[in-house]
C-alpha positions in Angstrom: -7.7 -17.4 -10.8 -4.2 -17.5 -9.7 -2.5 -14.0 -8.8 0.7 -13.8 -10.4 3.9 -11.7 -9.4 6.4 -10.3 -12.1 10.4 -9.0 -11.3 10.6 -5.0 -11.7 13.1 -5.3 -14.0 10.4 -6.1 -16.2 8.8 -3.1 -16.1 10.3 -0.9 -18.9 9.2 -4.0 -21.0 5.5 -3.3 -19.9 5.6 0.6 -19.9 6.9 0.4 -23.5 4.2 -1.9 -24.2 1.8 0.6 -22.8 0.6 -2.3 -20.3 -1.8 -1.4 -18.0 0.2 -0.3 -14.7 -1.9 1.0 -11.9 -0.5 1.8 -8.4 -2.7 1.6 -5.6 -0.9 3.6 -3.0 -2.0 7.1 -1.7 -2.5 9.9 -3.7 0.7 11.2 -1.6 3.0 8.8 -1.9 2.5 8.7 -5.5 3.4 12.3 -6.2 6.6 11.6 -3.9 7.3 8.8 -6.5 5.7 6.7 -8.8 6.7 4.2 -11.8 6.9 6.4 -15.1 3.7 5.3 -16.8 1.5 4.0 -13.9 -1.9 5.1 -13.1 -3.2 6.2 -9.4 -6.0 3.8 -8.3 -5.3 4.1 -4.6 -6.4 1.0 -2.7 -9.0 2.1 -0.1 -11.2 3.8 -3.0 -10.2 1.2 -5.3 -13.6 -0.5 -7.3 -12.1 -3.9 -8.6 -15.7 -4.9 -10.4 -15.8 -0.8 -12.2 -12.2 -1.4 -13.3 -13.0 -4.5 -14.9 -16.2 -3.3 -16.6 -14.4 -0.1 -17.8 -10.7 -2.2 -19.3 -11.9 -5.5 -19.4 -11.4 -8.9 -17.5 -8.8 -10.3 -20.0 -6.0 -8.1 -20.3 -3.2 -8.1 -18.1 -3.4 -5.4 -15.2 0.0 -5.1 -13.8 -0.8 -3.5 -9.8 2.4 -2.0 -7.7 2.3 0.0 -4.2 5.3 0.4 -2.0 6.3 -2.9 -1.1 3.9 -5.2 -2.2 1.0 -6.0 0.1 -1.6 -3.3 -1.2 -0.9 -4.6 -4.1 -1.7 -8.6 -3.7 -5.2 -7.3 -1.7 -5.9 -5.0 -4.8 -5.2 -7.9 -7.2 -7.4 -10.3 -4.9 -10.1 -7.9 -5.6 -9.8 -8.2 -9.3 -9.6 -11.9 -9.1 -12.8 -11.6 -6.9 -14.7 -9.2 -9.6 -13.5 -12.1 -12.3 -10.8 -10.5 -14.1 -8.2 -13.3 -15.8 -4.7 -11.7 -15.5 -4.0 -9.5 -12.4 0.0 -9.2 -11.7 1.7 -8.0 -8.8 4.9 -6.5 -9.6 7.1 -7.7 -6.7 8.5 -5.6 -4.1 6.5 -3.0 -5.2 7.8 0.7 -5.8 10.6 0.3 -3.8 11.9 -2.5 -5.2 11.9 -0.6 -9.0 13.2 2.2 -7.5 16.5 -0.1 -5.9 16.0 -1.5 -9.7 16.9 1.6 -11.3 13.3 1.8 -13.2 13.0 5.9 -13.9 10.1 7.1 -11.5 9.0 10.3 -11.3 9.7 12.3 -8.4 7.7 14.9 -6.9 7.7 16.7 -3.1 9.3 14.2 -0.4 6.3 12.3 1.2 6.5 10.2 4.6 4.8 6.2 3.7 1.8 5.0 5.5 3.9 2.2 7.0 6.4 4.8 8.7 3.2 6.8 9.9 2.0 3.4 11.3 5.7 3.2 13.3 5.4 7.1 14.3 2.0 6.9 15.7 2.4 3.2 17.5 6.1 4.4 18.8 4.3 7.5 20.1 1.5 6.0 21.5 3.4 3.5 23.6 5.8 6.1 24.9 3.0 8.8 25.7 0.8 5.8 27.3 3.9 4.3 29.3 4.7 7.6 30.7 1.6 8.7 31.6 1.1 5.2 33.4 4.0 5.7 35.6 3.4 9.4 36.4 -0.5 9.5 36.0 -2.0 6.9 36.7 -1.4 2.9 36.0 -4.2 2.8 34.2 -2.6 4.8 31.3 -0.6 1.4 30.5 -3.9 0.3 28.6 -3.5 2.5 26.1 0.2 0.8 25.0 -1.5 -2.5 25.8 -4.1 -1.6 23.4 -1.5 -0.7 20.9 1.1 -3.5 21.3 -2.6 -6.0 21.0 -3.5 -4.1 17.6 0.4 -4.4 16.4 0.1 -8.0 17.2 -3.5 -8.9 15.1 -1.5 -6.7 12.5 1.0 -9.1 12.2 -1.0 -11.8 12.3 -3.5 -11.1 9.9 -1.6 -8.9 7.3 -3.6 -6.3 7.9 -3.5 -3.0 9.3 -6.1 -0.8 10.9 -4.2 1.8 12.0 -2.6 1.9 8.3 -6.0 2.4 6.7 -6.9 5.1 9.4 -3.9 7.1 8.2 -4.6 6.3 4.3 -7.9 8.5 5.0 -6.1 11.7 6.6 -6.0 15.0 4.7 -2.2 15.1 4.6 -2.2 11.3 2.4 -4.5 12.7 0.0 
């Protein structure tokens, strides 16, 4: 089955429709700010084939996160369990937040992908450094990191992403 994408602006349409809206970002990000009416089904504890057993395979599921990505791999894995009508809403959270959509907002949380950037930026620095004033072979450790960027781009995925989605403070 096809995976669809729908505009934000659609969304008060759906949440007054009482669509199914599940976001699939971390419990953390979600109480920082979530869609009014959407569900937490965060994606690394997300079961595609329970969710259709428990709502169905033919109603819509409408699936958000905070830009989009999570999202399509969350709707992939309904398509994969069989389910008819999975929708990503485009651009995510973000993108109905820029489209004034009312969100509810909780206590200021920092995103997986800016932990990503924090924890590469620091790596590289802290392994540079140490390879100059330690010992050269220090520089693996920003070699490892610029590799593991790289694959990241390359596949559209993110290891170091789904490490962080697993720490105490994302939960």
């Amino acid at each position: 089955m096809p995976i669809t994408s729908l505009s934000p602006s659609e969304l008060p349409r759906l949440i007054d429709a009482d669509e199914a809206l599940i976001d699939v970002r971390t419990p953390a990000e979600f109480k920082a700010a979530h869609v009014n009416g959407a569900t937490l089904l965060p994606l690394n504890e997300f079961d595609a084939a329970a969710y259709c057993e428990a709502h169905g395979k033919e109603k819509a599921v409408y699936i958000l996160c905070q830009s989009g990505k999570r999202a399509e791999m969350a709707a992939e894995k309904l398509s994969a369990a069989g389910h008819q009508e999975p929708v990503v809403i485009e651009g995510g959270t973000a993108a109905a937040i820029a489209s004034g959509i009312d969100v509810v907002r909780g206590a200021e949380h920092v995103s997986i992908e800016r932990q990503v950037r924090i924890a590469a930026g620091t790596l590289v620095f802290t392994g540079t450094l140490a390879g100059i004033f330690i010992h050269s072979g220090f520089l693996a450790l920003p070699a490892f990191v610029g590799a593991g960027l790289a694959f990241a781009g390359i596949t559209d995925t993110c290891g170091m992403g789904a490490i962080l989605a697993k720490m105490p403070w994302n939960r």
